[in-house]
N, C-alpha and C positions, 0 to 999 in steps of 0.2 A: 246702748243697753239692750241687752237680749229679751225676746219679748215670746217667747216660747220656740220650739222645737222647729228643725226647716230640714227639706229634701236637700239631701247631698248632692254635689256635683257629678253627676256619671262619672267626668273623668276622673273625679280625685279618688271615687273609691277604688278604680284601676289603680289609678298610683298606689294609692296605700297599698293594696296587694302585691305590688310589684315591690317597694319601696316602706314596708310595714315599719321600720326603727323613724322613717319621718314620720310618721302620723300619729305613732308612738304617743300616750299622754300619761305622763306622770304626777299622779296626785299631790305627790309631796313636792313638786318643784314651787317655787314661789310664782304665785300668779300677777305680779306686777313685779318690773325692772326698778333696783332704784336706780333712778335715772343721776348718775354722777358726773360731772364733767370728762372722766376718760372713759367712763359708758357711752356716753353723749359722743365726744369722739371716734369709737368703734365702728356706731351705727352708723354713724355720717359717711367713713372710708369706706365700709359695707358697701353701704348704698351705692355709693358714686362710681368704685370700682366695677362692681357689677354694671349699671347701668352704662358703664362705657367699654364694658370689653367683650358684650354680649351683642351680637346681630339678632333685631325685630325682624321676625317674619313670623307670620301667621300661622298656625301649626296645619293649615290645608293646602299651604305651599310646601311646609316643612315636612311632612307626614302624610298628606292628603287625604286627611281627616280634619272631621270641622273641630274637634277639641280630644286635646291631648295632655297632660298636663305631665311633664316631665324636669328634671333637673338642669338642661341644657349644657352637659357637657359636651357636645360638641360646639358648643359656640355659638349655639347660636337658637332663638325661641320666643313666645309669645307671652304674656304680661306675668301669666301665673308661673311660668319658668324662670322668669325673673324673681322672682317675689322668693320661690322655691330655693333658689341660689342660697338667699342673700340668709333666708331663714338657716339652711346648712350654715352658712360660714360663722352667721353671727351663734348660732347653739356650739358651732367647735371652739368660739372665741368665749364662752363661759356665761353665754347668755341663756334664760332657762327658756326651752323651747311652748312652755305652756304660756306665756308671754308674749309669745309670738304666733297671732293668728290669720290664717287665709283667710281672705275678706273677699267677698261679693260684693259691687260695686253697679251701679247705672253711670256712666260715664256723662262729660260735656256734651258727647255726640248722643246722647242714649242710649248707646250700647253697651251691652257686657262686660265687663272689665273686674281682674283681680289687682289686688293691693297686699300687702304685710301693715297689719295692724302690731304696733307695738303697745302693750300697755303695760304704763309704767306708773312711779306711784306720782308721776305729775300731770298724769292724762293718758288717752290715745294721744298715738301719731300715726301714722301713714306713709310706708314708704313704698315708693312707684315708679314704674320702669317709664315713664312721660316727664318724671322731674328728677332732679337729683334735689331739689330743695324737701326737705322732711317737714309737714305739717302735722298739727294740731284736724284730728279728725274733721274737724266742723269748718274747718275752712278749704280744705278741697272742691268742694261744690258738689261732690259726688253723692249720689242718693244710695243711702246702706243699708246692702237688702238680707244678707246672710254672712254669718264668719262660721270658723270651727270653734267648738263649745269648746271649752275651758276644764268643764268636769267628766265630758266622756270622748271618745273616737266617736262625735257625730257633729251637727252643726245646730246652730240657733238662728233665726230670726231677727233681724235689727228692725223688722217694721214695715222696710221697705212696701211699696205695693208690688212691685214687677218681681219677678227672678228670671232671669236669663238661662238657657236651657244652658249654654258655654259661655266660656269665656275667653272666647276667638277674638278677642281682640289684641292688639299688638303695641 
């Protein structure tokens, strides 16, 4: 639950400028999925495909910069390029993109990590270029520190204490 206003990620506000129809937020889109059993299906192929036909590398391997956040159509990117994919395909597959938000995360290891928060009207879930299994927010382990607001082209607050300057992780 959002718990006031939070600094954007440096690189997503590149992106959005690069990339402004993703960041795009539509007031009238429905802000939870219903979640149907061929809804439910969708996200799952999403997921899995993406996570197995994309190469992890770090975007300061990839780029040579510590954070990038990009679509990864060449094949190949780090966790938010993931996440980024999967939000394209599943918003061209008739999912509403205001349901699907970039997520700031504190990782197992401690570090920096993005996620696709989906919210639907049976909860968050969480999908993640580390699993192809789709959780229920709260059981990730991951500490939640900021997503993209829901109401404006900006971000919210989940609480977290830390935020990570990137999200160079892979």
């Amino acid at each position: 639950m959002a718990v006031g206003d939070a600094r954007p990620i440096a690189a997503w506000v590149t992106f959005c400028q690069a990339y402004p129809a993703e960041c795009a937020l539509d007031p009238a889109e429905p802000a939870a999925v219903a979640l149907s059993p061929a809804v439910w299906s969708t996200v799952v192929s999403v997921n899995r495909r993406v996570n197995t036909s994309l190469r992890a590398v770090t975007d300061q391997d990839h780029w040579g910069v510590p954070d990038r956040w990009d679509l990864a159509e060449d094949g190949a990117g780090d966790c938010e390029d993931f996440q980024l994919r999967k939000r394209r395909m599943l918003a061209a597959a008739g999912l509403p993109r205001r349901a699907m938000r970039m997520t700031v995360v504190i990782d197992e290891k401690g570090e920096g990590h993005a996620v696709l928060t989906l919210i639907t009207d049976r909860g968050d879930y969480v999908l993640d270029n580390k699993t192809s299994e789709i959780l229920p927010w709260y059981r990730t382990g991951y500490v939640f520190i900021k997503r993209e607001s829901q109401a404006a082209v900006a971000w919210v607050s989940l609480g977290g204490v830390t935020s990570p300057a990137t999200t160079a992780n892979r």
